[in-house]
FIKOLZA-1660 file (N, C-alpha, C; in steps of 0.1 Angstrom, whole numbers, plus 5000, padded with zeros to 4 digits):
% residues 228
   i   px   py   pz ch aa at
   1 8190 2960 8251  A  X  N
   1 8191 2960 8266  A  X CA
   1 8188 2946 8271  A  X  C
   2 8197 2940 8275  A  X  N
   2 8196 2929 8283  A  X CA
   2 8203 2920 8295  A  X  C
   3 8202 2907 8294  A  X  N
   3 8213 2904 8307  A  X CA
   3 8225 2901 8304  A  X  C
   4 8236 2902 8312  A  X  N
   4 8243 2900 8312  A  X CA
   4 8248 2884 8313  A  X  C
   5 8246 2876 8306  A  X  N
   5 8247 2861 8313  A  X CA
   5 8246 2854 8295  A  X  C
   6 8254 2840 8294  A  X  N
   6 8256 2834 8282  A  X CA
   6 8242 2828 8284  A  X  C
   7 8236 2824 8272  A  X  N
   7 8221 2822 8268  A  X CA
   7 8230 2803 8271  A  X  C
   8 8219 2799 8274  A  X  N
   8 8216 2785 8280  A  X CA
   8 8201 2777 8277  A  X  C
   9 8197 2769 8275  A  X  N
   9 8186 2761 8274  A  X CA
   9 8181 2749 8285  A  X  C
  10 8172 2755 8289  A  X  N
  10 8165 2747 8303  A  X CA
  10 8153 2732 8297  A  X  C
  11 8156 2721 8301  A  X  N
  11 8144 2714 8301  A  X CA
  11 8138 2703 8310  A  X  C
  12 8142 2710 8323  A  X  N
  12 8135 2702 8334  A  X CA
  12 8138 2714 8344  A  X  C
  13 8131 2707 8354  A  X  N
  13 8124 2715 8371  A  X CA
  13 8141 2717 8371  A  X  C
  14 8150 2712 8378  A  X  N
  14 8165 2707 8380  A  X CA
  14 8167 2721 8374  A  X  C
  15 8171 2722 8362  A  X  N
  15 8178 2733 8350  A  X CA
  15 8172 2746 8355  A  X  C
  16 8158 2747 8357  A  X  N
  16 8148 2758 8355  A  X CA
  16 8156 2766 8372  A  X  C
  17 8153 2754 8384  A  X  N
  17 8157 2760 8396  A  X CA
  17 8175 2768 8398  A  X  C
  18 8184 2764 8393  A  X  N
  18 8196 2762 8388  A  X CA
  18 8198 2775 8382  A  X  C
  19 8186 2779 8370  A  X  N
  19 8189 2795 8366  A  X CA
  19 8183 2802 8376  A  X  C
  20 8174 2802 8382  A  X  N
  20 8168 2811 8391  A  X CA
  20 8180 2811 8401  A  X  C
  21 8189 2803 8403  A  X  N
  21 8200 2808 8413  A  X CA
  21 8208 2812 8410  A  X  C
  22 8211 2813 8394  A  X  N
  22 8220 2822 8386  A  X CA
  22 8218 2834 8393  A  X  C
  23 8205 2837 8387  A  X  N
  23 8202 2853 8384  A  X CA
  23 8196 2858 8398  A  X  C
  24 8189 2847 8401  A  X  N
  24 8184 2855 8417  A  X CA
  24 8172 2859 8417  A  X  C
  25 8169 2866 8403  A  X  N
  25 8158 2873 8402  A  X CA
  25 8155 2869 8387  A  X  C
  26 8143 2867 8387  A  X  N
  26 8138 2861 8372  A  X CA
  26 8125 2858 8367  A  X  C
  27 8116 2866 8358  A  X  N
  27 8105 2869 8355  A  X CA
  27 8100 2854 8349  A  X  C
  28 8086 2853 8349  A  X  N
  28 8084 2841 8342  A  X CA
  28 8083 2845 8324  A  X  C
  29 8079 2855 8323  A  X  N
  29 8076 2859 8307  A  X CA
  29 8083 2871 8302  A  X  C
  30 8085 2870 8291  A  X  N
  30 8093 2876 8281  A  X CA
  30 8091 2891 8288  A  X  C
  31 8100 2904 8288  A  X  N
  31 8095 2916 8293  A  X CA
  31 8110 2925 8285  A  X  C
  32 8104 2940 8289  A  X  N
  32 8115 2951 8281  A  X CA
  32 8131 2947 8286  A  X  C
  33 8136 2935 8287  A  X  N
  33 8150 2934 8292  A  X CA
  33 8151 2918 8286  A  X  C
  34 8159 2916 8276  A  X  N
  34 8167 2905 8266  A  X CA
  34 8166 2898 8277  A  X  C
  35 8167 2889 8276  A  X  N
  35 8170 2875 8280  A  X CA
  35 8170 2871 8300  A  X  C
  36 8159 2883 8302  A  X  N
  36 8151 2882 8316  A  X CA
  36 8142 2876 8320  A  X  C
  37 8137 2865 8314  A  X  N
  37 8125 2854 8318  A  X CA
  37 8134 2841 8313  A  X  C
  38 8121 2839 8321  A  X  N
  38 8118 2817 8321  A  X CA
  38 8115 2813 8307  A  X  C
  39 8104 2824 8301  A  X  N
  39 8105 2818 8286  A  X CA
  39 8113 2821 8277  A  X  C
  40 8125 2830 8274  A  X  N
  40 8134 2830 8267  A  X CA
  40 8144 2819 8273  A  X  C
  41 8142 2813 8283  A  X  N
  41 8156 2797 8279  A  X CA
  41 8150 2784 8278  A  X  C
  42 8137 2787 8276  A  X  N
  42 8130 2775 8269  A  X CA
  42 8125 2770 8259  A  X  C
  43 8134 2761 8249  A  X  N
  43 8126 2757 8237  A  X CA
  43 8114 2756 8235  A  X  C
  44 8110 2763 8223  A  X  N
  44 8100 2764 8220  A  X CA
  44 8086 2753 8222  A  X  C
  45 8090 2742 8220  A  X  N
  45 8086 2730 8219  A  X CA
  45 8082 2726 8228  A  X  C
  46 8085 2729 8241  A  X  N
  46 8079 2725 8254  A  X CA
  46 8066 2730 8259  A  X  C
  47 8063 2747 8252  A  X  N
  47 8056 2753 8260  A  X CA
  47 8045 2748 8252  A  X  C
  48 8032 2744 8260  A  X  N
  48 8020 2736 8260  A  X CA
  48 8020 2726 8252  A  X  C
  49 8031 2715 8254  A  X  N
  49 8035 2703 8246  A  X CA
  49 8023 2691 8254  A  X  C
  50 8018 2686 8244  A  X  N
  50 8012 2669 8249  A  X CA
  50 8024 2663 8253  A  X  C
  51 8032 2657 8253  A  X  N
  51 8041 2651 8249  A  X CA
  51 8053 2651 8260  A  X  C
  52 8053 2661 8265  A  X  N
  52 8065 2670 8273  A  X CA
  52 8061 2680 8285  A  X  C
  53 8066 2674 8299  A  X  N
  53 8062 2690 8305  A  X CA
  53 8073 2700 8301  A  X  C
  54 8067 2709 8302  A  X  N
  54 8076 2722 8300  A  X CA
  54 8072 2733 8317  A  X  C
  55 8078 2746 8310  A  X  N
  55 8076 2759 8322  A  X CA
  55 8061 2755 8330  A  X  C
  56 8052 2754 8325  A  X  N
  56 8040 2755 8330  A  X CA
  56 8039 2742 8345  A  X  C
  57 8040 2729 8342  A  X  N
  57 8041 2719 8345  A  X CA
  57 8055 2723 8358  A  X  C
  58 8065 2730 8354  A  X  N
  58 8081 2728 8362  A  X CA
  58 8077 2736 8377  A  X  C
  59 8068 2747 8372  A  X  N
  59 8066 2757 8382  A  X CA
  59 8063 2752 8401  A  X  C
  60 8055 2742 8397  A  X  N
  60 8049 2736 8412  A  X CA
  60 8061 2726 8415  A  X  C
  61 8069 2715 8412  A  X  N
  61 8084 2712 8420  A  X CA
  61 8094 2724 8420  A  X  C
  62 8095 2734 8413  A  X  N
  62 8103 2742 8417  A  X CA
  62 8098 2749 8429  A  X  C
  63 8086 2753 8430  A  X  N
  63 8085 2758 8443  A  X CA
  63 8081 2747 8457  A  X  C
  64 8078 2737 8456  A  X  N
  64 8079 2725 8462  A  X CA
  64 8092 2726 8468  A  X  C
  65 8104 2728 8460  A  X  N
  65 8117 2725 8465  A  X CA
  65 8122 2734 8472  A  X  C
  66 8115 2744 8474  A  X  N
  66 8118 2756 8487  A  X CA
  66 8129 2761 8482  A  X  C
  67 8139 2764 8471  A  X  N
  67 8151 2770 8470  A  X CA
  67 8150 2785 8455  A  X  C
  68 8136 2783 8458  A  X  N
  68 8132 2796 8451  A  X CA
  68 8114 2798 8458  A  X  C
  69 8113 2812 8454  A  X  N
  69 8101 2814 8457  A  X CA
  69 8095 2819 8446  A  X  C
  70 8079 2816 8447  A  X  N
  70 8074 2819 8426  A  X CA
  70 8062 2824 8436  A  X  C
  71 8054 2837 8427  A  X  N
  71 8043 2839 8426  A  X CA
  71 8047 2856 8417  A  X  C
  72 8036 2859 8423  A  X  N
  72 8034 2873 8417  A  X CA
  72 8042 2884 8423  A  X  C
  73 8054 2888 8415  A  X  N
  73 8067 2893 8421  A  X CA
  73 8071 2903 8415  A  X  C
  74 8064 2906 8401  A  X  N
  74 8074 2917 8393  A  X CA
  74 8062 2927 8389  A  X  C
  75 8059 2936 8391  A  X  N
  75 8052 2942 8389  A  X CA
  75 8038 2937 8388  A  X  C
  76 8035 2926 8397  A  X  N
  76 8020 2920 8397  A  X CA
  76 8022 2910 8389  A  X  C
  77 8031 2904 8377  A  X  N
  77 8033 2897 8371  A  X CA
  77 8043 2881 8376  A  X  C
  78 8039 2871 8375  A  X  N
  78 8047 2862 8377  A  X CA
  78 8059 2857 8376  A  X  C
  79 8068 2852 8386  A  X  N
  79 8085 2849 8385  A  X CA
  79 8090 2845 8395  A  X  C
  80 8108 2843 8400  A  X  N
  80 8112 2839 8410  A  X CA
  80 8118 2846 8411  A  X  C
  81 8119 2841 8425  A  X  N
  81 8132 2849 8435  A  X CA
  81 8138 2835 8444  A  X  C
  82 8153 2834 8441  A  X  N
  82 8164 2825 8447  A  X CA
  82 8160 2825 8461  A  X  C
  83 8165 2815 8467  A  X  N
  83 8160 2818 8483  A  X CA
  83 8173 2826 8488  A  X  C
  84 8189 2829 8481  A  X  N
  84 8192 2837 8485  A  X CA
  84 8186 2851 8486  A  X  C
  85 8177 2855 8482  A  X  N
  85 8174 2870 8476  A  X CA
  85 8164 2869 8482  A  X  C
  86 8155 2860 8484  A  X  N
  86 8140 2861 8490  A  X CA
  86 8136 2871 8504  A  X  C
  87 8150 2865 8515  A  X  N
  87 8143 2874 8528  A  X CA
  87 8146 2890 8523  A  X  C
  88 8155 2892 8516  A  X  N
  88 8161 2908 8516  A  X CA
  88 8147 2914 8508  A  X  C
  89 8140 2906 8498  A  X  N
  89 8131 2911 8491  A  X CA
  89 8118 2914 8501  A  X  C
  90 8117 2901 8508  A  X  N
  90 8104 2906 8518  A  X CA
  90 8107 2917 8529  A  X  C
  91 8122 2920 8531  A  X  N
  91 8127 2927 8542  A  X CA
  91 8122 2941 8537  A  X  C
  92 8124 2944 8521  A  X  N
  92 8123 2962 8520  A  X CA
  92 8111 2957 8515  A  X  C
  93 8098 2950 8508  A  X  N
  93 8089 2952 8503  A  X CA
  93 8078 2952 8519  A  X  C
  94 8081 2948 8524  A  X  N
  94 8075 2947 8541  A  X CA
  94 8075 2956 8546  A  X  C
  95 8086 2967 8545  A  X  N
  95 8098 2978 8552  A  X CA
  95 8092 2977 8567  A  X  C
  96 8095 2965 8567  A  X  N
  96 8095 2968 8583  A  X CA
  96 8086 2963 8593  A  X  C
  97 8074 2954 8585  A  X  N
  97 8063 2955 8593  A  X CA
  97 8055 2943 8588  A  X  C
  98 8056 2936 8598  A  X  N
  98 8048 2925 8602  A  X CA
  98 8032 2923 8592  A  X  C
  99 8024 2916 8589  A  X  N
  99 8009 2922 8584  A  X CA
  99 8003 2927 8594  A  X  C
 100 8005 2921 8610  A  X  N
 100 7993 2928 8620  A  X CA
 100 7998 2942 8621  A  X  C
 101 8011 2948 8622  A  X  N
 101 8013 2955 8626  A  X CA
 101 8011 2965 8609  A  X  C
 102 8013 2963 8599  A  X  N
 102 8007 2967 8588  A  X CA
 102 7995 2971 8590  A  X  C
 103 7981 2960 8589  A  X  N
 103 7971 2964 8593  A  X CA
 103 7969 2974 8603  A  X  C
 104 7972 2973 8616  A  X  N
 104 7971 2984 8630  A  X CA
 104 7976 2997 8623  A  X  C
 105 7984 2999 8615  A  X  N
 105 7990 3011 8610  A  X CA
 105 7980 3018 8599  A  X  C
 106 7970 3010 8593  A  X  N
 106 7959 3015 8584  A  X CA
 106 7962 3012 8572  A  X  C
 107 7977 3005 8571  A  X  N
 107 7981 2999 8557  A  X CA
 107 7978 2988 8557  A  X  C
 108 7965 2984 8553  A  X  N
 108 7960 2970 8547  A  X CA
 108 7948 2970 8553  A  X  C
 109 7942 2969 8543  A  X  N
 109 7922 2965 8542  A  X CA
 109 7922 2956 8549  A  X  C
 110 7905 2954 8556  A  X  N
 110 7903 2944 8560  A  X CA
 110 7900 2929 8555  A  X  C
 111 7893 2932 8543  A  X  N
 111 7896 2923 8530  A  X CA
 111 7911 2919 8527  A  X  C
 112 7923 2926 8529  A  X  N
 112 7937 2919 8529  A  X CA
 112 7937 2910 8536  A  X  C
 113 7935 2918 8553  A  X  N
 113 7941 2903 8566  A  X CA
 113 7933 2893 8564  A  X  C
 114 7917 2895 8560  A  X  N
 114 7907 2882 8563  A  X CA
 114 7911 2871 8549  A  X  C
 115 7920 2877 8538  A  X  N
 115 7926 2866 8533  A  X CA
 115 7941 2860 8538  A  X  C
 116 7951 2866 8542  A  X  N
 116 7961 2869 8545  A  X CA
 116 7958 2858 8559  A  X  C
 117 7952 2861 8568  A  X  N
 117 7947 2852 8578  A  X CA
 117 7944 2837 8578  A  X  C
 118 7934 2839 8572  A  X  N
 118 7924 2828 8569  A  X CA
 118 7937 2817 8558  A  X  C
 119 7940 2820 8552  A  X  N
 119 7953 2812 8546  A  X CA
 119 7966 2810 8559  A  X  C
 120 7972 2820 8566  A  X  N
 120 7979 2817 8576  A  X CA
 120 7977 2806 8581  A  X  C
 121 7964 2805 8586  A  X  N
 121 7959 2800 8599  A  X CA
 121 7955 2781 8594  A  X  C
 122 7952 2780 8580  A  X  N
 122 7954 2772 8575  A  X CA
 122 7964 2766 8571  A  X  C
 123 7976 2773 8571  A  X  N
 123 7990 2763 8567  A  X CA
 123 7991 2770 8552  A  X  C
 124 7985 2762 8546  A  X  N
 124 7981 2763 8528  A  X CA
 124 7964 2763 8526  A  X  C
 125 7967 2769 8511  A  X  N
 125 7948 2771 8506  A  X CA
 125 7946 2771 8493  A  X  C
 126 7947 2762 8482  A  X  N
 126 7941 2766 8469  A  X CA
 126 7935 2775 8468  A  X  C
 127 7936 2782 8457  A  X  N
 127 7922 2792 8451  A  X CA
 127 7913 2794 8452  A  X  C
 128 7907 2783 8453  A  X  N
 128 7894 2783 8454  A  X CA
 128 7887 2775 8470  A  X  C
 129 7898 2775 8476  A  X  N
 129 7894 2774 8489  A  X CA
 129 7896 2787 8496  A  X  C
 130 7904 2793 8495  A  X  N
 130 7909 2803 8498  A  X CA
 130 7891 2815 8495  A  X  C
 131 7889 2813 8484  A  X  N
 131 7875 2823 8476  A  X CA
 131 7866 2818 8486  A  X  C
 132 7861 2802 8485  A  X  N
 132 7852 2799 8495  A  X CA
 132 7851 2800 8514  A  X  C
 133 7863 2801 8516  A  X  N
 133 7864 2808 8533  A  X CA
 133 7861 2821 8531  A  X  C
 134 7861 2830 8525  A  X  N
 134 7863 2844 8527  A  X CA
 134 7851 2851 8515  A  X  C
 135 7847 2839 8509  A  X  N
 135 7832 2842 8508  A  X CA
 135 7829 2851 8490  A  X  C
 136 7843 2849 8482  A  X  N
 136 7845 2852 8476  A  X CA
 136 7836 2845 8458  A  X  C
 137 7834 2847 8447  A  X  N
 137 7825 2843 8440  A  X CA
 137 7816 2854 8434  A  X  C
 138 7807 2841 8420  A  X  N
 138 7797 2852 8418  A  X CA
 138 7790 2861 8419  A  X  C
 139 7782 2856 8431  A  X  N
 139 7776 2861 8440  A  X CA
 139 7779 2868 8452  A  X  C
 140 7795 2864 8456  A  X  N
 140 7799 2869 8469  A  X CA
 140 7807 2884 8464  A  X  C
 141 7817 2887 8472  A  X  N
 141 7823 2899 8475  A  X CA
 141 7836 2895 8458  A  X  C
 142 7840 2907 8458  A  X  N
 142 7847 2911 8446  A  X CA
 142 7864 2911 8451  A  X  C
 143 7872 2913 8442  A  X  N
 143 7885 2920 8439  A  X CA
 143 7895 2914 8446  A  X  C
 144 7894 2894 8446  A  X  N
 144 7897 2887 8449  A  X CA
 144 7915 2888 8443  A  X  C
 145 7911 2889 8429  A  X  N
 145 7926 2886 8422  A  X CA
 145 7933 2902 8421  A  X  C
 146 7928 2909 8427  A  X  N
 146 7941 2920 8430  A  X CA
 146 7943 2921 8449  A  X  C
 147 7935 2917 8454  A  X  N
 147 7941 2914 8464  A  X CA
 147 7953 2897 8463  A  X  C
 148 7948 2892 8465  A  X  N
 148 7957 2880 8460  A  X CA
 148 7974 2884 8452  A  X  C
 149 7972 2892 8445  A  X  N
 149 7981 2899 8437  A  X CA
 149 7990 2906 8447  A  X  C
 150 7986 2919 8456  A  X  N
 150 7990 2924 8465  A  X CA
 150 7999 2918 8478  A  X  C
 151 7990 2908 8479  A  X  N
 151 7995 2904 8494  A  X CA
 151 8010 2899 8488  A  X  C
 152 8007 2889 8474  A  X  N
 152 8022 2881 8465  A  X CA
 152 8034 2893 8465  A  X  C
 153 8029 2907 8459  A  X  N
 153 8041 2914 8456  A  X CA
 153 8044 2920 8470  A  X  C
 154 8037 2919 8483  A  X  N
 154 8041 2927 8496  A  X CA
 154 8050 2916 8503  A  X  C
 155 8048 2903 8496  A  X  N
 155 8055 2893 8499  A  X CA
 155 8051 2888 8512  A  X  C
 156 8035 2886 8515  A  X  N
 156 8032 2884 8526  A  X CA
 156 8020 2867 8523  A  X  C
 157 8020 2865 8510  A  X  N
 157 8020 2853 8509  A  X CA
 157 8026 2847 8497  A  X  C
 158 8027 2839 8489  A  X  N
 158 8031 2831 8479  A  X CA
 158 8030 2821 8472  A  X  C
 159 8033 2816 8464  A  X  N
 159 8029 2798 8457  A  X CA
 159 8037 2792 8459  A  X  C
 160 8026 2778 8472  A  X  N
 160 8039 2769 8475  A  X CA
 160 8035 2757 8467  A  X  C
 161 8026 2757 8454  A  X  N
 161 8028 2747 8447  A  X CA
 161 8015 2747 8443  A  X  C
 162 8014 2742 8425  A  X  N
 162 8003 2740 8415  A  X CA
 162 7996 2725 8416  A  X  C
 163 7983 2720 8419  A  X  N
 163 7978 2710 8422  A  X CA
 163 7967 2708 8411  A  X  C
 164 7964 2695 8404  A  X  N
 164 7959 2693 8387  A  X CA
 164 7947 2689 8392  A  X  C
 165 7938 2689 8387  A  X  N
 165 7923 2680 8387  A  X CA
 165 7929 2666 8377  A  X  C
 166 7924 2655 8380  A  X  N
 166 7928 2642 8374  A  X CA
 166 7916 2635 8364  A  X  C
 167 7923 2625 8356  A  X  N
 167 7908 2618 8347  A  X CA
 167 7910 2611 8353  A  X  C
 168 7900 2599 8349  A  X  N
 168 7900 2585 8358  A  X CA
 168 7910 2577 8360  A  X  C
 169 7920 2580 8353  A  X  N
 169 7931 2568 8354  A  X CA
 169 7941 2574 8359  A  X  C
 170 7935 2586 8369  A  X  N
 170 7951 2593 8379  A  X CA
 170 7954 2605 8371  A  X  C
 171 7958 2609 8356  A  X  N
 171 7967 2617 8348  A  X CA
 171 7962 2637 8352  A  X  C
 172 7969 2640 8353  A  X  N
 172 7965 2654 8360  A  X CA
 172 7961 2660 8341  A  X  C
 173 7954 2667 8346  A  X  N
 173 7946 2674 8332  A  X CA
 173 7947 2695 8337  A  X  C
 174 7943 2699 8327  A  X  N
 174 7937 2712 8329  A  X CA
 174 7949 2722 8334  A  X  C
 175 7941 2733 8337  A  X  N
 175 7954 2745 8347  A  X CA
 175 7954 2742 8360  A  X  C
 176 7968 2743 8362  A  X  N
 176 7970 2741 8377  A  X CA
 176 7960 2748 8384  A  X  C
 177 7954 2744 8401  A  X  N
 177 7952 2761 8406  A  X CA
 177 7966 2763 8417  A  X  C
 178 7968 2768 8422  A  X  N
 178 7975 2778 8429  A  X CA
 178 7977 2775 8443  A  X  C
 179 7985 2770 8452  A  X  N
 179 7988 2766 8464  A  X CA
 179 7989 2780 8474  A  X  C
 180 7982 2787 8480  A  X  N
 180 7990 2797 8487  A  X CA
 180 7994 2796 8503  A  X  C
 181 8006 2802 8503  A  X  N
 181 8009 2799 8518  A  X CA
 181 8019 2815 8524  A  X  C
 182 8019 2819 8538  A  X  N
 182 8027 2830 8537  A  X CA
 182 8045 2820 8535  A  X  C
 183 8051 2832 8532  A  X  N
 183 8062 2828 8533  A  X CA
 183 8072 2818 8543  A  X  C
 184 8065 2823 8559  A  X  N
 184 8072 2818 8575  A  X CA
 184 8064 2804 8574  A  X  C
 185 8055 2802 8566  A  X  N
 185 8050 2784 8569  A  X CA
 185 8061 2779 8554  A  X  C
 186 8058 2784 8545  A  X  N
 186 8072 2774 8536  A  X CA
 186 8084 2776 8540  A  X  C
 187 8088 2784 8538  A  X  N
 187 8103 2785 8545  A  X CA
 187 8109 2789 8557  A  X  C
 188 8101 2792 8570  A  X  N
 188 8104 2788 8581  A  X CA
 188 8105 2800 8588  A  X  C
 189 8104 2809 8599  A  X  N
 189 8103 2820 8606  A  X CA
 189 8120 2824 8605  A  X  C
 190 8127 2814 8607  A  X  N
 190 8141 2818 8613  A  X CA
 190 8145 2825 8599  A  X  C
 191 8143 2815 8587  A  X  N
 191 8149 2821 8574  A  X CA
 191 8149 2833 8569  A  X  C
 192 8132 2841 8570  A  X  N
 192 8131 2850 8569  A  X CA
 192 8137 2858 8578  A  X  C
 193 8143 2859 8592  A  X  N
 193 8146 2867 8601  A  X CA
 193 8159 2873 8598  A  X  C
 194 8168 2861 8589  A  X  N
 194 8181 2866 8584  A  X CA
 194 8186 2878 8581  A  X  C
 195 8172 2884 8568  A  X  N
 195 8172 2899 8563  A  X CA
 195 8173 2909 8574  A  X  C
 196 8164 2907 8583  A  X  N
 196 8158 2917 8594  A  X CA
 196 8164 2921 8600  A  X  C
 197 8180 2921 8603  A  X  N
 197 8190 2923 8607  A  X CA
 197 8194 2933 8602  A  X  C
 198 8190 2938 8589  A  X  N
 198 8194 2948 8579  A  X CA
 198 8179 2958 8578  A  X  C
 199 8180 2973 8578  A  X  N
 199 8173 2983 8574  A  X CA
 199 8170 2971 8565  A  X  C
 200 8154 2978 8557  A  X  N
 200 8147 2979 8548  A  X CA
 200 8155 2984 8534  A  X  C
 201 8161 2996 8543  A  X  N
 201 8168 3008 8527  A  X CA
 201 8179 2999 8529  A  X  C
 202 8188 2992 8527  A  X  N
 202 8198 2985 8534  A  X CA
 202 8198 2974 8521  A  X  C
 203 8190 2963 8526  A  X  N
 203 8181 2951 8512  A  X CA
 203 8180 2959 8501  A  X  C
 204 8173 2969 8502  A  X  N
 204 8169 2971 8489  A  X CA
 204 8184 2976 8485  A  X  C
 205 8189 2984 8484  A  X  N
 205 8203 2989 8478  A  X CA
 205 8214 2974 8474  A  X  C
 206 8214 2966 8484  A  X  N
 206 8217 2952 8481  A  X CA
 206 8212 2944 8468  A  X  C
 207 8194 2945 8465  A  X  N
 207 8190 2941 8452  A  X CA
 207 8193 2952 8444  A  X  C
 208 8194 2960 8446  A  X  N
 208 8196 2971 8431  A  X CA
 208 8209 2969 8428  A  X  C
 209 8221 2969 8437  A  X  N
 209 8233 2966 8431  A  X CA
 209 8238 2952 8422  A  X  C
 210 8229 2943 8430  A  X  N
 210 8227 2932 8424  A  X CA
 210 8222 2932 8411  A  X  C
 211 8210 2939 8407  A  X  N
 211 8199 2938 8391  A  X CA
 211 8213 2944 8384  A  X  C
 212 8218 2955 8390  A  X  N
 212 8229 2968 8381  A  X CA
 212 8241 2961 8375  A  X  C
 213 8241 2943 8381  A  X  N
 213 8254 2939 8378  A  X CA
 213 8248 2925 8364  A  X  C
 214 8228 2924 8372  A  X  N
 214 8227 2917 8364  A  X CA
 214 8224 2922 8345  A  X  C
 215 8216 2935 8349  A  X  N
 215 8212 2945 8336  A  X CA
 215 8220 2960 8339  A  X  C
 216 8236 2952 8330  A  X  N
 216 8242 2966 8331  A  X CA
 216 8236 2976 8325  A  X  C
 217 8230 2975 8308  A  X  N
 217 8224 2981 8298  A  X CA
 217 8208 2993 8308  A  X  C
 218 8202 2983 8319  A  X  N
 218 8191 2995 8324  A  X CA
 218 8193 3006 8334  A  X  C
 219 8180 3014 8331  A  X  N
 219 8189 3025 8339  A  X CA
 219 8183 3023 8356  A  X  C
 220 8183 3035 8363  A  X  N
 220 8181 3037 8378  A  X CA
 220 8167 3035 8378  A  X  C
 221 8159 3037 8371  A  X  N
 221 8146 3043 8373  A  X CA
 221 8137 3025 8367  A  X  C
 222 8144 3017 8354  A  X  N
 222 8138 3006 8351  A  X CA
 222 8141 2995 8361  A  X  C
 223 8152 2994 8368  A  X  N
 223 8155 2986 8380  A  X CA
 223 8152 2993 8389  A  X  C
 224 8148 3000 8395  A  X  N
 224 8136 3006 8406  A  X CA
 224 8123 2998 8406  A  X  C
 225 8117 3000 8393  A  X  N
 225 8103 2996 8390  A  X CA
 225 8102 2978 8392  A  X  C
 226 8114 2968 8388  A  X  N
 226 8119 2955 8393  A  X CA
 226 8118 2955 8403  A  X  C
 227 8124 2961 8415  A  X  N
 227 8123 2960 8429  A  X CA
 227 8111 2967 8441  A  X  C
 228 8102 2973 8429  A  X  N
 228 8092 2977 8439  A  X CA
 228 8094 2986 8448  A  X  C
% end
């Protein structure tokens, strides 16, 4: 079971953004569908190279370049979405509803908006700025990284780019952390409004015909669980 598409090899930001416009939709890691991730078109050699950036490294200019959106997208797990596909994706995963008007309807904790907010209202927020407004830590309040998770797959925020800790002489070191921003501060209120024009049920039927043309081989029920 896999995609439908000639296998190709990626080795820069450029190549990597290029297939996410292929496909539209595209996991970062290997999963039950042939040749559906970032790391099956990446030589092996790149991934955690001294030598070479690879995937890890590509992630923050691809999402820098606004023409995909990356965070936590596929079942809680990391990947992109084309900026073709993006509003239709927040259109049915939102179905309809704003976060305030989310929240006022009883769907979404108060722990959701006071992150959801507090990053809003900021523009952008590292990880760990984001933990320290909202009081998050050892010592503080809990269940940071499944909310964080949530808001990504409701598509009500996202990563607008990985930022390095440096050694003395400038060179970025270590794991990225995490840029978050909602979607309407990266890519702009009007962009997202595109979809809105369309039902909820409307998008979503749009991406399933879409995955159906990209994974002829899955069935109704494994491209359901892709689209959330």
């Amino acid at each position: 079971m896999g995609v439908k598409s000639k296998k190709r090899w990626i080795t820069s930001p450029r190549e990597l953004e290029a297939l996410v416009q292929d496909f539209g939709f595209l996991p970062f890691f290997k999963n039950e569908f042939d040749g559906f991730s970032v790391e099956e078109y990446t030589p092996q050699e790149l991934w955690f190279s001294r030598e070479n950036d690879g995937p890890w490294e590509w992630k923050g200019p691809v999402a820098r370049g606004k023409q995909c959106a990356y965070g936590k997208l596929f079942r809680g797990k990391a990947g992109f979405v084309s900026r073709e596909w993006f509003p239709d994706l927040c259109n049915w995963r939102r179905d309809g509803y704003d976060f305030d008007a989310r929240y006022e309807d009883g769907l979404a904790s108060r722990k959701d908006k006071e992150i959801y907010e507090t990053t809003r209202e900021n523009g952008s927020m590292l990880t760990k700025e984001i933990k320290a407004a909202c009081g998050y830590g050892k010592q503080g309040k809990k269940g940071f990284d499944t909310i964080i998770t949530r808001l990504q797959m409701q598509t009500y925020l996202t990563v607008a780019d990985f930022e390095y800790a440096k050694d003395k002489l400038g060179n970025p070191y270590g794991w990225g952390l995490a840029r978050y921003a909602a979607p309407e501060t990266l890519f702009g209120e009007d962009f997202l409004r595109q979809a809105y024009k369309r039902e909820p049920e409307e998008s979503r039927t749009r991406i399933f015909n879409h995955l159906i043309l990209l994974l002829p081989d899955a069935d109704d029920d494994e491209i359901r669980r892709i689209i959330g």
